[in-house]
DRENDO-1510 file (C-alpha; in Angstrom, 1 decimal, always signed):
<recs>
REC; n; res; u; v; w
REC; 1; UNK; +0.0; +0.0; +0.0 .
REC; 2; UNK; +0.6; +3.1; -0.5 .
REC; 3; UNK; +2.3; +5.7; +2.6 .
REC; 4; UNK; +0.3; +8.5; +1.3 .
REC; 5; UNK; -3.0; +7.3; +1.3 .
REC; 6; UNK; -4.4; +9.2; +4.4 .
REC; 7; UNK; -6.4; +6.2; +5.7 .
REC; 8; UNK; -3.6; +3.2; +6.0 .
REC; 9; UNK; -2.9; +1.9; +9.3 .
REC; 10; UNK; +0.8; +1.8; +10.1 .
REC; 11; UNK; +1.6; -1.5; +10.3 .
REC; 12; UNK; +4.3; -2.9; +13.0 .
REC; 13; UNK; +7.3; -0.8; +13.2 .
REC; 14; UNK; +10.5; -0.6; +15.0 .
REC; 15; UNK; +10.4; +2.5; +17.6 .
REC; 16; UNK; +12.8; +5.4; +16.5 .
REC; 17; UNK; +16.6; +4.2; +16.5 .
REC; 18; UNK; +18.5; +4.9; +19.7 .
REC; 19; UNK; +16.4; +3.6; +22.2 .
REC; 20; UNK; +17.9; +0.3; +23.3 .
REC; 21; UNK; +15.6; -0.4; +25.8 .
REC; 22; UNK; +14.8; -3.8; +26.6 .
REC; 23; UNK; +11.2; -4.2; +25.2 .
REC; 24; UNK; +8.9; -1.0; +23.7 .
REC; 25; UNK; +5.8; -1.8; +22.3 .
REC; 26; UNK; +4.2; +1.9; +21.6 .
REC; 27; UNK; +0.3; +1.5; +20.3 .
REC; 28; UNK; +0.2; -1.7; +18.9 .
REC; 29; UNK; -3.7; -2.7; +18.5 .
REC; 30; UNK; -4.9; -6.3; +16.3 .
REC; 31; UNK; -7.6; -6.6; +14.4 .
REC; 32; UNK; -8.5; -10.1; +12.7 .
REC; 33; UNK; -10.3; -10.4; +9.6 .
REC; 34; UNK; -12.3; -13.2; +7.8 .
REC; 35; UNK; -14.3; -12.1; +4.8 .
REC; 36; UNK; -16.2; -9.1; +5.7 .
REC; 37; UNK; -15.9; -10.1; +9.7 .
REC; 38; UNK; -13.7; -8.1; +12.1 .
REC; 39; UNK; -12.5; -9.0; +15.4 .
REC; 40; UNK; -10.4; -6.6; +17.5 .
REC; 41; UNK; -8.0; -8.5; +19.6 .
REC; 42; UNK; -5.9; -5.3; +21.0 .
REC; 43; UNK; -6.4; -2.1; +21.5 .
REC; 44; UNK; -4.0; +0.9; +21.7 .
REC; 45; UNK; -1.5; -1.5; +23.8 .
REC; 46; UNK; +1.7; +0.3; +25.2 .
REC; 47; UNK; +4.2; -0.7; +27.7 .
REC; 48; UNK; +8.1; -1.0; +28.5 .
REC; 49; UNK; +10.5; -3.5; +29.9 .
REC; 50; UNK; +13.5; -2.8; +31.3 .
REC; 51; UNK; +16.2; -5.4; +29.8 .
REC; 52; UNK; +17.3; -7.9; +32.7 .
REC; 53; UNK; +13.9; -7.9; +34.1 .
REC; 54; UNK; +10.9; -10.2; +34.6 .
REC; 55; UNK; +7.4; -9.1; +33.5 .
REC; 56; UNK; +4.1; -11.3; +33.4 .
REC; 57; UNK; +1.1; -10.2; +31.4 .
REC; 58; UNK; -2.3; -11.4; +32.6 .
REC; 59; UNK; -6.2; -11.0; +31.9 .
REC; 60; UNK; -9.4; -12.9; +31.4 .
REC; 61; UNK; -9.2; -15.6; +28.7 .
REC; 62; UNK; -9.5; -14.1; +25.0 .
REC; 63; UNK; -8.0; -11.0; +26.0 .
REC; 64; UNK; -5.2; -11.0; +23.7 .
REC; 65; UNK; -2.3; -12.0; +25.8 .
REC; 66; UNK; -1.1; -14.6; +23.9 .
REC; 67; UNK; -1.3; -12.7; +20.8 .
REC; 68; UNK; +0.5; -9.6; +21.7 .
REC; 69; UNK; +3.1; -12.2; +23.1 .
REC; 70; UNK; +3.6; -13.3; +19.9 .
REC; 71; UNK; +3.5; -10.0; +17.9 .
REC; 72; UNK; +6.6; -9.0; +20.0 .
REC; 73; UNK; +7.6; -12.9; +19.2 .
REC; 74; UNK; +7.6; -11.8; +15.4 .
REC; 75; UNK; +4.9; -14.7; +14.7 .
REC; 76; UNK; +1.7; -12.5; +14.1 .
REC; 77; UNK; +1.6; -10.1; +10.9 .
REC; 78; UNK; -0.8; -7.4; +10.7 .
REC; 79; UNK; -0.7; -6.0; +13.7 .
REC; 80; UNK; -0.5; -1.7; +14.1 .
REC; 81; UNK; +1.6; +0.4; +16.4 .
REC; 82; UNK; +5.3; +0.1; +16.6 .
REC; 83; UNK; +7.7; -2.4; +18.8 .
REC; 84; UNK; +11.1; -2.8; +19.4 .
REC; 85; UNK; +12.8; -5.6; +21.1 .
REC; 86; UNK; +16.5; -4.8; +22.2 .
REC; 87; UNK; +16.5; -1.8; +20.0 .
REC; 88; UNK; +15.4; -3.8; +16.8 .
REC; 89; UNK; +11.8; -4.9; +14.8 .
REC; 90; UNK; +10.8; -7.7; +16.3 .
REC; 91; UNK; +11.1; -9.2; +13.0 .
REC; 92; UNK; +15.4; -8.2; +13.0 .
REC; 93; UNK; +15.4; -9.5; +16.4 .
REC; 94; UNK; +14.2; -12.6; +16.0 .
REC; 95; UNK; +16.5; -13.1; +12.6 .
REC; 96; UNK; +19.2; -12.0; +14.8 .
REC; 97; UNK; +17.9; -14.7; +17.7 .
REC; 98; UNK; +17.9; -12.3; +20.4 .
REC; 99; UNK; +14.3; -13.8; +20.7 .
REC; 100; UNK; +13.3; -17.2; +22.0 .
REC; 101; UNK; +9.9; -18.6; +22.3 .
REC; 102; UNK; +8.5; -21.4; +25.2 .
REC; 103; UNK; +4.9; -22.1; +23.9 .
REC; 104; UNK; +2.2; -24.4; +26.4 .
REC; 105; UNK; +3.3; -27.7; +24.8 .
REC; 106; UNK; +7.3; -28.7; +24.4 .
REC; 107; UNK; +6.9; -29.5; +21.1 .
REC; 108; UNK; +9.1; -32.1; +21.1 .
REC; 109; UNK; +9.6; -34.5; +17.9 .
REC; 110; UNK; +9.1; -37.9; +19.4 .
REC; 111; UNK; +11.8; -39.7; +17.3 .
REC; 112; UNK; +14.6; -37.6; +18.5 .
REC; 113; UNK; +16.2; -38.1; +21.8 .
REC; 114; UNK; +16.0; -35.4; +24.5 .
REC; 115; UNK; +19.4; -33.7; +22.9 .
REC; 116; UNK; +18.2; -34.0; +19.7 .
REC; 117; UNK; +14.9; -32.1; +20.6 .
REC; 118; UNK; +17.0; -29.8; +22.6 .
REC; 119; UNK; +19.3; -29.1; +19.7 .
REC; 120; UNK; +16.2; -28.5; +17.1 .
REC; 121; UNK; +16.4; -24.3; +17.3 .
REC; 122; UNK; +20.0; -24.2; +16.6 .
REC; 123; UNK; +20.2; -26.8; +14.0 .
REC; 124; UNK; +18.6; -23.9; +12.2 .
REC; 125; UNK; +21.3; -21.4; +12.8 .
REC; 126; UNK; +25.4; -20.9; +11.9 .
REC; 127; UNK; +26.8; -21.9; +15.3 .
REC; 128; UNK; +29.2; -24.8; +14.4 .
REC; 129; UNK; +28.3; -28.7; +15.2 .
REC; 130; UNK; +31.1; -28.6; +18.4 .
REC; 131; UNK; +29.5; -25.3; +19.8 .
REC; 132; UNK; +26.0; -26.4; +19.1 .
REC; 133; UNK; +26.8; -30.0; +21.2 .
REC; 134; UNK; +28.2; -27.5; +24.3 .
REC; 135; UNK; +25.5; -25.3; +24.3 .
REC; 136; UNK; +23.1; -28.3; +24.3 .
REC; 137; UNK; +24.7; -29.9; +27.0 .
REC; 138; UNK; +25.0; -26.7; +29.0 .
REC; 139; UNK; +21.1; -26.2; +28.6 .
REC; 140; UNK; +20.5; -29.6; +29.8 .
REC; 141; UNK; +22.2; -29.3; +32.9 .
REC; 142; UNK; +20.8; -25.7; +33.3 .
REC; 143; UNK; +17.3; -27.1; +33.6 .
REC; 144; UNK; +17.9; -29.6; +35.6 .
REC; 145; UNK; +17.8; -32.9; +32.9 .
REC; 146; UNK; +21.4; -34.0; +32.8 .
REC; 147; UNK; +21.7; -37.6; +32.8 .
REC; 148; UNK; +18.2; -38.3; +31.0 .
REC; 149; UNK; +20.3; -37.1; +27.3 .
REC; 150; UNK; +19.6; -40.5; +25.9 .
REC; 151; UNK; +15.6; -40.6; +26.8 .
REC; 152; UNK; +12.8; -40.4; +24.1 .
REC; 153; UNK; +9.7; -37.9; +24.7 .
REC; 154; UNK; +7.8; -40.9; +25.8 .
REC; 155; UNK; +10.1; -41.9; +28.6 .
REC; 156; UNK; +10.2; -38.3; +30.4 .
REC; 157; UNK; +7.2; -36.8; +32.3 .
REC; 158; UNK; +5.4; -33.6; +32.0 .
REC; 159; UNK; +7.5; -32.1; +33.4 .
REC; 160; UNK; +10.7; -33.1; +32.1 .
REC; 161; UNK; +9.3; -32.5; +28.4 .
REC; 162; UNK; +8.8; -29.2; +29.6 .
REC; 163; UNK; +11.9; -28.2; +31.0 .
REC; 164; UNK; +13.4; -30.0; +27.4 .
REC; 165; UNK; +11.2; -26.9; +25.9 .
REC; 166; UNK; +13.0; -24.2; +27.8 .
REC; 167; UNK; +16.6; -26.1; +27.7 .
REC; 168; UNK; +16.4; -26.0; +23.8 .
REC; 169; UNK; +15.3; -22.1; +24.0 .
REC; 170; UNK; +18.0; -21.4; +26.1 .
REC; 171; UNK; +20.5; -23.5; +23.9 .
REC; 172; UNK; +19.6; -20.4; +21.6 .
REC; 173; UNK; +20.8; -18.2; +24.5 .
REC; 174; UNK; +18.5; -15.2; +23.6 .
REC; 175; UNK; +18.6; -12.5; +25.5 .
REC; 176; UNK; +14.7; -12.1; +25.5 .
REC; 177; UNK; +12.8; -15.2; +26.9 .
REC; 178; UNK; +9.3; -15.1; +25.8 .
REC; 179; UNK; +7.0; -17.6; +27.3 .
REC; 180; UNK; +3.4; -18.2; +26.7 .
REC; 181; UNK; +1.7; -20.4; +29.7 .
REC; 182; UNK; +4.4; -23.0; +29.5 .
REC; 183; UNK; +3.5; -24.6; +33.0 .
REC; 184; UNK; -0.5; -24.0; +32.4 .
REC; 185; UNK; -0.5; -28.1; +31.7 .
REC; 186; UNK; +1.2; -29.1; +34.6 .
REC; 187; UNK; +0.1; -30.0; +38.1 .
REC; 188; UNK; +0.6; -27.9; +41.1 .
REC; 189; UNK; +3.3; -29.2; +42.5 .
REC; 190; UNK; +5.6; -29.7; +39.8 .
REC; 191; UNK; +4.3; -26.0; +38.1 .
REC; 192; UNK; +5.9; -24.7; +41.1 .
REC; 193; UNK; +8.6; -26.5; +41.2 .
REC; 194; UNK; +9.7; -25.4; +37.6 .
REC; 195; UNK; +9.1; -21.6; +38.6 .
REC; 196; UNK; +11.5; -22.0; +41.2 .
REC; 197; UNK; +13.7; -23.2; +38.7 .
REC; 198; UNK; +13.2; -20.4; +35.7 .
REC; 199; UNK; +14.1; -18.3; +38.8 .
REC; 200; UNK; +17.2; -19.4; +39.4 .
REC; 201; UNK; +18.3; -19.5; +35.3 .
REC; 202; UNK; +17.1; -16.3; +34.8 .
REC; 203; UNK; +19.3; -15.6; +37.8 .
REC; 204; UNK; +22.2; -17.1; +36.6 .
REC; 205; UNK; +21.6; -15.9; +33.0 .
REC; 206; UNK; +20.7; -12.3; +33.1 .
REC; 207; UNK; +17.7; -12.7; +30.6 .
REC; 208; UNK; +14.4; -10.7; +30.0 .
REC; 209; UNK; +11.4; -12.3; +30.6 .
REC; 210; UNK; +7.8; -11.2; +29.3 .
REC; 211; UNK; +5.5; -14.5; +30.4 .
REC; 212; UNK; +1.9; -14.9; +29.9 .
REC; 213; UNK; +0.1; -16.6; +32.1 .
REC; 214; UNK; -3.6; -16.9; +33.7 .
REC; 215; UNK; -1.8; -18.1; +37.4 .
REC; 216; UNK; -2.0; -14.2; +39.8 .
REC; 217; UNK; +0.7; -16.2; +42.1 .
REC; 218; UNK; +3.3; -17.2; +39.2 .
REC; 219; UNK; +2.6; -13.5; +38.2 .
REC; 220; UNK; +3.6; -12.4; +41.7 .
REC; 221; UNK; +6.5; -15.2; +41.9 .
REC; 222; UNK; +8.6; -14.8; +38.9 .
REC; 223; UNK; +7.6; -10.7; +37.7 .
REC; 224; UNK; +9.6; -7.6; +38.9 .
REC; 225; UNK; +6.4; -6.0; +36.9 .
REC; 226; UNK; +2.9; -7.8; +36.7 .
REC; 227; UNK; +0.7; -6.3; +33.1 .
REC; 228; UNK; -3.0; -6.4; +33.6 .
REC; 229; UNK; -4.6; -6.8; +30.7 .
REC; 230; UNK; -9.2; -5.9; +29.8 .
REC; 231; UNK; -11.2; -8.5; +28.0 .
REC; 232; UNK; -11.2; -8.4; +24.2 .
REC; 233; UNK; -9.8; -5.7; +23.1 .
REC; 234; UNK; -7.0; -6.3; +25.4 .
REC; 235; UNK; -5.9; -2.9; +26.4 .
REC; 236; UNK; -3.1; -2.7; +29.6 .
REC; 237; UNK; -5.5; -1.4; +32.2 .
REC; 238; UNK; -3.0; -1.3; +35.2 .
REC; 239; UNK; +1.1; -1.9; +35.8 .
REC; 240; UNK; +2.1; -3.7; +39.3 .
REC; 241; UNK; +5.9; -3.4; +40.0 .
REC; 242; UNK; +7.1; -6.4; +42.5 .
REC; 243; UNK; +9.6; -5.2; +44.5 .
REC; 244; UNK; +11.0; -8.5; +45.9 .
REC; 245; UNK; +14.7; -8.3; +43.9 .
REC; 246; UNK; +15.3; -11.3; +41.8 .
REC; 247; UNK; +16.4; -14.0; +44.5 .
REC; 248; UNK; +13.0; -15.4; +45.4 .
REC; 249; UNK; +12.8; -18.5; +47.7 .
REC; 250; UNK; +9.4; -20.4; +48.7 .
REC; 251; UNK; +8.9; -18.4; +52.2 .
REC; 252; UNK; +8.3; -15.6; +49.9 .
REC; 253; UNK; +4.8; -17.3; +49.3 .
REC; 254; UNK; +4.2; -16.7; +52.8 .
REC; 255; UNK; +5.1; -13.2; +53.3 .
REC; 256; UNK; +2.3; -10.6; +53.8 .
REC; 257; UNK; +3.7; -8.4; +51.1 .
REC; 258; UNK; +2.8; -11.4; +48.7 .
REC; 259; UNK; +0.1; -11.8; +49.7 .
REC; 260; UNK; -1.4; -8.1; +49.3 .
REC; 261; UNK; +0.1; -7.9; +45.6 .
REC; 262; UNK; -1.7; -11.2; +44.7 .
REC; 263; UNK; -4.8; -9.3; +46.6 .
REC; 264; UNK; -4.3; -6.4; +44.2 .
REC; 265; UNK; -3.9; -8.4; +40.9 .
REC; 266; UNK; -6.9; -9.9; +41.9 .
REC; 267; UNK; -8.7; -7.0; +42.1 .
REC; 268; UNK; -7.8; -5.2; +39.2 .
REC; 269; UNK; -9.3; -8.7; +37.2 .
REC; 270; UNK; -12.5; -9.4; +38.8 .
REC; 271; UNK; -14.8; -6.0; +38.5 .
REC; 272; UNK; -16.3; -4.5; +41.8 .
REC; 273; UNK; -19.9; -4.9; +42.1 .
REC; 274; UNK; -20.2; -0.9; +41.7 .
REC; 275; UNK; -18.0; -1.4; +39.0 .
REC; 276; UNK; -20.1; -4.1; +36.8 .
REC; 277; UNK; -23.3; -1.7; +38.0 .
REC; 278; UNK; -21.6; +1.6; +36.4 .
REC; 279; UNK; -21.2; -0.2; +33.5 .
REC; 280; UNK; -24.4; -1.8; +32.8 .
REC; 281; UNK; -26.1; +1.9; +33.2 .
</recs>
């Protein structure tokens, strides 16, 4: 199209060079179309992560989460606004593989052994075969999998699959970690136990996180920022920072400050009664 027709949107944009922020997504709204149907998925959606840190984005179901996720992710076209990850599109970003992405299933291929799965993202890339088998093995023993390298998909749990999912993202080593409800599968226990451990790797490896997630207490646990997020149109309705500092532990569940931030998140999601009145008058 045309720049100088007066009525084009303008379509997903890097933000003006020199700002090497972590993550800026400035405006961006969605709209999907089928035929003569339109659905607006975001609305006007702006926000900023500081690179290092650890942000969650969460809202009702159908709100758009996942698909601004993966508009920053470089996955969805036709979005408006403008976005930058690291200073870059998200499209240069991701050809660059500053980006890596941890969707809700691993996505493993079951005839591959766990370091063959693990090795998929880079297979795909320039790093030579002796740096691609280190990085591999270093991912391995990162999430916790070291000594299951011979095992098939079928022969690991849940869990293990899962952690496979983020070893072979961090095998990339981006240095944004985008993650879309990778634990929303798993049960309780071993969902918490797999926080715990994304804590200590992002820890240990410095990387920004933007997560998506429906859980307000993985919000509160793994965020320095928490993005709350309307029903469909998403728009970001309120920003939560989490002052913990980045070495959590489990007593932290237990702490009153916890507590009152998962109080607030909860509140900002579930309307007031006044609230749902003022609206239906």
């Amino acid at each position: 199209m045309s720049d100088n027709k007066a009525n084009e949107p303008k379509y997903l944009d890097t933000v003006p060079s020199g700002h090497a922020f972590g993550i800026r997504v400035s405006d961006v709204s969605m709209v999907y179309r089928r035929g003569h149907a339109q659905t607006a998925a975001l609305d006007g959606c702006s926000f900023e992560i500081p690179e290092g840190s650890r942000t969650s984005l969460i809202g009702p179901s159908g709100c758009g989460k996942s698909t601004l996720l993966r508009i920053v992710a470089d996955i969805v076209d036709g979005a408006t606004g403008r976005a930058a990850v690291g200073g870059l599109s998200p499209r240069q970003a991701r050809l660059e593989q500053k980006i890596a992405l941890v969707g809700q299933t691993s996505g493993m291929l079951e005839w591959r052994k766990l370091t063959g799965n693990v090795a998929l993202g880079l297979e795909m890339t320039s790093v030579p075969r002796k740096e691609r088998l280190e990085r591999v093995h270093h991912a391995i023993e990162l999430v916790g999998l070291k000594g299951f390298e011979d095992r098939y998909p079928h022969e690991l749990s849940g869990g293990m699959r899962q952690r496979a999912a983020i070893a072979r993202a961090l095998a990339l080593r981006p240095r944004f970690l985008l993650m879309d409800e990778p634990f929303g599968a798993l049960d309780e226990i071993t969902r918490l136990r797999l926080n715990f451990e994304l804590l200590r790797i992002l820890e240990e490896q410095g990387t920004t996180l933007l997560l998506v997630t429906h859980s307000i207490t993985e919000a509160v646990l793994l965020s320095d920022r928490v993005l709350v997020m309307s029903p469909r149109p998403g728009r970001i309705t309120h920003t939560y920072d989490i002052d913990f500092g980045h070495h959590r532990t489990a007593e932290l569940r237990e702490d009153p400050r916890f507590l009152a931030h998962e109080a607030r998140l909860r509140s900002a999601l579930l309307p007031t009664t006044t609230d749902t009145e003022r609206s239906a008058a």
